[in-house]
C-alpha positions as CSV (number, residue, x, y, z in Angstrom):
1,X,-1.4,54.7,28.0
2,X,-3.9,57.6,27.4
3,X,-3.4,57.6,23.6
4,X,-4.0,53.8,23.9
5,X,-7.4,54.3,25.7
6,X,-8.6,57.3,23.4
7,X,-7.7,55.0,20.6
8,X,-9.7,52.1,21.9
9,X,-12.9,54.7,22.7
10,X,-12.5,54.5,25.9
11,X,-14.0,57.1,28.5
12,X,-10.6,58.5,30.6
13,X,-12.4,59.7,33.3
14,X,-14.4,56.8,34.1
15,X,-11.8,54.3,34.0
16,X,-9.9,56.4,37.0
17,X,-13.3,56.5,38.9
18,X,-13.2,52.6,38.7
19,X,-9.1,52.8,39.6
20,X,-10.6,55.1,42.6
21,X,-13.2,52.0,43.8
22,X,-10.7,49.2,43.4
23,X,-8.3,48.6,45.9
24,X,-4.8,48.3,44.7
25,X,-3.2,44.9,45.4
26,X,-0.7,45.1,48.6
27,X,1.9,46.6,47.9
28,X,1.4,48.7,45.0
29,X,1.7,52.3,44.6
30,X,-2.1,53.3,43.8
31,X,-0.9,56.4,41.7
32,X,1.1,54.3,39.8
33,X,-2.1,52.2,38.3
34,X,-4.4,55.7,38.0
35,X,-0.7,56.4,35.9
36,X,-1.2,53.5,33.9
37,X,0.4,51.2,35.5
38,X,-0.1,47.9,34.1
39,X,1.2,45.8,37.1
40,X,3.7,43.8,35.2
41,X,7.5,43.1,36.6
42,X,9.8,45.4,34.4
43,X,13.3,43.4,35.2
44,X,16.0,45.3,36.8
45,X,14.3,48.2,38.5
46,X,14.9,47.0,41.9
47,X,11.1,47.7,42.6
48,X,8.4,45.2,43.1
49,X,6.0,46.2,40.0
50,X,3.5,43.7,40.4
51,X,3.3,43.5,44.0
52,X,3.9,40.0,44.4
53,X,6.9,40.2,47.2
54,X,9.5,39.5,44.9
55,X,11.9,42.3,43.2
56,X,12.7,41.3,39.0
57,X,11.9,37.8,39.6
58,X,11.4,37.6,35.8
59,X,15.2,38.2,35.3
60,X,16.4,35.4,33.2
61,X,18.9,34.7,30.3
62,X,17.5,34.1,26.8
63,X,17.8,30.1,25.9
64,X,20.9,29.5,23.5
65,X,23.1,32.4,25.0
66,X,25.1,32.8,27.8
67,X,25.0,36.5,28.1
68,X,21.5,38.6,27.6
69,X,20.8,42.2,27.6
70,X,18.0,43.4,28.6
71,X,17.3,47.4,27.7
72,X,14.4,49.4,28.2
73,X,12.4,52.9,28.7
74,X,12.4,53.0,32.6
75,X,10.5,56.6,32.7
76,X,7.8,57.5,33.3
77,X,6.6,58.3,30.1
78,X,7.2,55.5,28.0
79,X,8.4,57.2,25.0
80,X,12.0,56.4,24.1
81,X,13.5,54.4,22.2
82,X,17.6,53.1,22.2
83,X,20.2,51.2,20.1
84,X,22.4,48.9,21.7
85,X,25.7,48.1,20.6
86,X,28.1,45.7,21.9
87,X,32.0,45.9,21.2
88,X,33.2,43.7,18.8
89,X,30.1,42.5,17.5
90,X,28.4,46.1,16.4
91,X,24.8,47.3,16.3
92,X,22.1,45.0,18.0
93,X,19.0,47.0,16.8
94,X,16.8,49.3,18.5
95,X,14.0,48.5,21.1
96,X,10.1,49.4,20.6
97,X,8.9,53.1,21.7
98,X,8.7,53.2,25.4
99,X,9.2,48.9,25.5
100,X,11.6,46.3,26.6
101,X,14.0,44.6,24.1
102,X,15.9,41.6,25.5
103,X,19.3,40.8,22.5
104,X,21.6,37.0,22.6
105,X,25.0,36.8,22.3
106,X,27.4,33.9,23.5
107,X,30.1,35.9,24.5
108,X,33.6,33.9,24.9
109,X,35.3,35.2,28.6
110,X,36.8,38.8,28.8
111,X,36.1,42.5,28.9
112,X,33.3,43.9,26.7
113,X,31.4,47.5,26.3
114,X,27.7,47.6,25.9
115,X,26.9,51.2,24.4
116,X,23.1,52.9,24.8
117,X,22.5,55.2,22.3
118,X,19.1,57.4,22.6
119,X,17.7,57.3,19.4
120,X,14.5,59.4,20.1
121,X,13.3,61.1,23.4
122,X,10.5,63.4,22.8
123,X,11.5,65.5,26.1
124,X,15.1,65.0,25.3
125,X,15.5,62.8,28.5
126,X,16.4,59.3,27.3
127,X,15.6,57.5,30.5
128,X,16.9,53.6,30.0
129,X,18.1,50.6,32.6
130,X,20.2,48.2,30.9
131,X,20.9,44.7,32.6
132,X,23.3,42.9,31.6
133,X,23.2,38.7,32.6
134,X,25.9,36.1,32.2
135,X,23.6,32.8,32.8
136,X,21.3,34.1,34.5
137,X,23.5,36.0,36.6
138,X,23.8,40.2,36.8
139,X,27.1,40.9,35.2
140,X,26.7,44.7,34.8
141,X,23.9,47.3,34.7
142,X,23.0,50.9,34.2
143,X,20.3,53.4,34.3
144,X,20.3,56.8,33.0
145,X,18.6,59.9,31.8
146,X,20.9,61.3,29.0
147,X,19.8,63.6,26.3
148,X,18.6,62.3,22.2
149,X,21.9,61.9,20.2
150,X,23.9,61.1,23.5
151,X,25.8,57.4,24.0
152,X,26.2,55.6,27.9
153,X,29.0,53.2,27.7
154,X,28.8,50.0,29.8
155,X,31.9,47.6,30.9
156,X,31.6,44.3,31.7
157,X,33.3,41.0,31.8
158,X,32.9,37.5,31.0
159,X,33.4,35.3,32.7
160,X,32.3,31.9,31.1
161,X,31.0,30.4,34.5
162,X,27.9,28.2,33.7
């Protein structure tokens, strides 16, 4: 977020003296905005991100598939970046530095492996949370801090309920 701000001209220091004045909404962690926060709901994190009393209500399946993924950087320097594979069907892609990738498939019932690999984490901690929905519906998910280079493999099953 710093690079951002330097990038944009502005002045560090006064923007946390504002972040100082300005009450955080209820709820939230005021270190977390002076951090950068951006008070938006990450999905999956089991914490209430933009303190409006609801955990990952944004956690939803992608229209036209009845399975989504949903992997992302869930440290706290956003700074990773992972490839997700899924058995039988291969290589997904990669999400953004530091983002939030959400990937499709329809997925006929039975047992599956999703696989995280981190493809770059500057401190060699590839911190990720991967969600893994069936309509909608948490199916699987995972968190984790493994090194650059290393793979996290994820089971889950199908069921084909709609």
């Amino acid at each position: 977020m710093r690079r951002f701000l330097n990038e944009n001209g502005c002045d560090e220091n006064e923007l946390i003296q504002l972040a100082q004045t300005v009450p955080p909404p209820p709820g939230m962690d005021p270190d977390f905005l002076q951090a950068g926060g951006i008070v938006q709901e990450l999905p999956g994190d089991a914490v209430d991100n933009d303190a409006d009393g609801f955990q990952d209500e944004g956690l939803e399946g992608l229209a036209g598939y009845n399975v989504t993924f949903l992997l992302y950087d869930s440290g706290q320097a956003k700074d990773d970046v992972f490839a997700l594979e899924v058995s039988k069907f291969g290589n997904l892609g990669t999400t953004p530095t530091g983002g939030l990738r959400s990937y499709g498939l329809n997925l006929a019932p039975g047992s599956y492996v999703a696989t995280v690999t981190v493809i770059k984490a500057p401190d060699n901690v590839g911190t990720f949370t991967l969600v893994v929905l069936e309509n909608g519906v948490r199916i699987a998910s995972s968190s984790g801090g493994p090194p650059q280079g290393d793979r996290v493999s994820v089971p889950f099953v199908v069921k084909g309920n709609k």
